[in-house]
N, C-alpha and C positions, 0 to 999 in steps of 0.2 A: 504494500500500500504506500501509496506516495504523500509524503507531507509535505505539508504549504509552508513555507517561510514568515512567522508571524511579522515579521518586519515590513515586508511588501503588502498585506492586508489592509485594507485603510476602512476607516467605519463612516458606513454615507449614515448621514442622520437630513430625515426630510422635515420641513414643516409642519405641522398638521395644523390647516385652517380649518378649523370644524366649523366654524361661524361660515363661512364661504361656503362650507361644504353644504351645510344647513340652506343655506340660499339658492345653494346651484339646485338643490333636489325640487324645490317649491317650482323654482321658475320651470322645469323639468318636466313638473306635474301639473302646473298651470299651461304649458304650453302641448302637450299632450293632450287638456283638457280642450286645446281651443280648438285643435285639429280635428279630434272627434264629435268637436261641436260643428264644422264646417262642411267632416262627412257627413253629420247625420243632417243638415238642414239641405246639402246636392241629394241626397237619396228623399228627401222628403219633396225634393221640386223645387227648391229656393234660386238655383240656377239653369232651369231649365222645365222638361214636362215633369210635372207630378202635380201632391195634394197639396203645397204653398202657392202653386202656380196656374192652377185653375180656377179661373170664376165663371158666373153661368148669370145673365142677368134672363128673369123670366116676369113675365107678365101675362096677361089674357090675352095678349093680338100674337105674342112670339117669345120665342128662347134666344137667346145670343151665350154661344157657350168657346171662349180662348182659354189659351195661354198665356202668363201675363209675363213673364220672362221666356227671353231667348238669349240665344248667341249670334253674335253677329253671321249670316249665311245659312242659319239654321233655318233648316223649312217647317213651317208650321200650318195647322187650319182655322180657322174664323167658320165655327158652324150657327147655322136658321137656321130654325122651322118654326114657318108660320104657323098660328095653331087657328086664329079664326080672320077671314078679311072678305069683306065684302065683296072687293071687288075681282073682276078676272084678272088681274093681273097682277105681282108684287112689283114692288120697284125697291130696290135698297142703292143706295146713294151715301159715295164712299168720297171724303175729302179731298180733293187732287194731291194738297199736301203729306198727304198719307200717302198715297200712291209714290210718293219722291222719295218715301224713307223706304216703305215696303215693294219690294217688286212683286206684282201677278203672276202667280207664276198659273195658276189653272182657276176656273170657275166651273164647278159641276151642279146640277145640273146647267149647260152653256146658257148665256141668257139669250131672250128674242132679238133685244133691240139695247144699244149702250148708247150713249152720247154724253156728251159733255157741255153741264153748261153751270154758269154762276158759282165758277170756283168747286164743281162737285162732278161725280162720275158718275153716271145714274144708269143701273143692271135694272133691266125689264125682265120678268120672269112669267112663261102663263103658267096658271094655277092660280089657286084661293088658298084653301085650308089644308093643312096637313102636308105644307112644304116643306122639304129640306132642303136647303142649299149653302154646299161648301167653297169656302173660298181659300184658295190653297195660298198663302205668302211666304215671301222667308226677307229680312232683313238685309238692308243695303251694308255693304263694309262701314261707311262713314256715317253712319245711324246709332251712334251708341249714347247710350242715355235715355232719358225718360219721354216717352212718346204721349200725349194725348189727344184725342178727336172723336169728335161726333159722327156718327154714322144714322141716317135717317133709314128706318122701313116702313115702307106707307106714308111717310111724313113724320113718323113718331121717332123722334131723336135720341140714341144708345149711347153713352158715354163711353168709348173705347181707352182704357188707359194698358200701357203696356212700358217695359222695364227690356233694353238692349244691351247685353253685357260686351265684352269684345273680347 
């Protein structure tokens, strides 16, 4: 067996900051704490589809059911359905301003007749009662931030608010 030369041995002595050490564990645990706070509010829908992220305004003439965050380029849908309307035909009438943040990208069922007028985009739909119609969007690159606008169906005005992350 080989022996050491005690002379050559040197004795490391370290610090011990316990008070440090005591701090570093907190922030450790606080920040672990915020992570798992940030998964659980993405899996809950907070940046993107889920149960933080959808609203549904409903009344007796229609339903208006979004998402109210996205990502920038993300595709999303804007669903009607009319539930009672006198007449034969819907018209839902979309801010042109809107249209400059959101791109169209599809309208199902297609409408009859579109035009544009008085700063608005106005989808002709026939049918009456028991309409569905989706409108497929997805967010412009330079659209991030907080979005609001009115969207008219039948004349009756929907508050559309929506939240663009990047």
């Amino acid at each position: 067996m080989e022996q050491t030369d005690p002379s050559t041995q040197a004795e490391l002595t370290i610090e011990e900051h316990l008070a440090a050490q005591k701090t570093g564990f907190k922030l450790q645990a606080a920040g672990l704490v915020a992570i798992l706070t940030v998964v659980a509010l993405a899996a809950l829908g907070l940046f993107g589809d889920g149960v933080l992220s959808r609203r549904t305004i409903d009344n007796e003439q229609f339903t208006v059911a979004y998402e109210s965050f996205y990502r920038v380029n993300a595709r999303t849908t804007i669903h009607m359905t009319v539930k009672e309307s006198s007449a034969s035909s819907i018209t839902v009438s979309i801010p042109a301003d809107y249209l400059r943040i959101f791109h169209l990208q599809s309208v199902v069922p297609a409408p009859a007749e579109m035009k544009s007028r008085d700063g608005n985009v106005h989808f002709v739909f026939p049918g009456s009662s028991d309409t569905h119609i989706a409108f497929h969007v997805s967010p412009e690159a330079d659209a991030i931030g907080l979005t609001s606008s009115i969207w008219h169906i039948n004349g009756q005005g929907v508050n559309v608010n929506q939240f663009i992350f990047p």
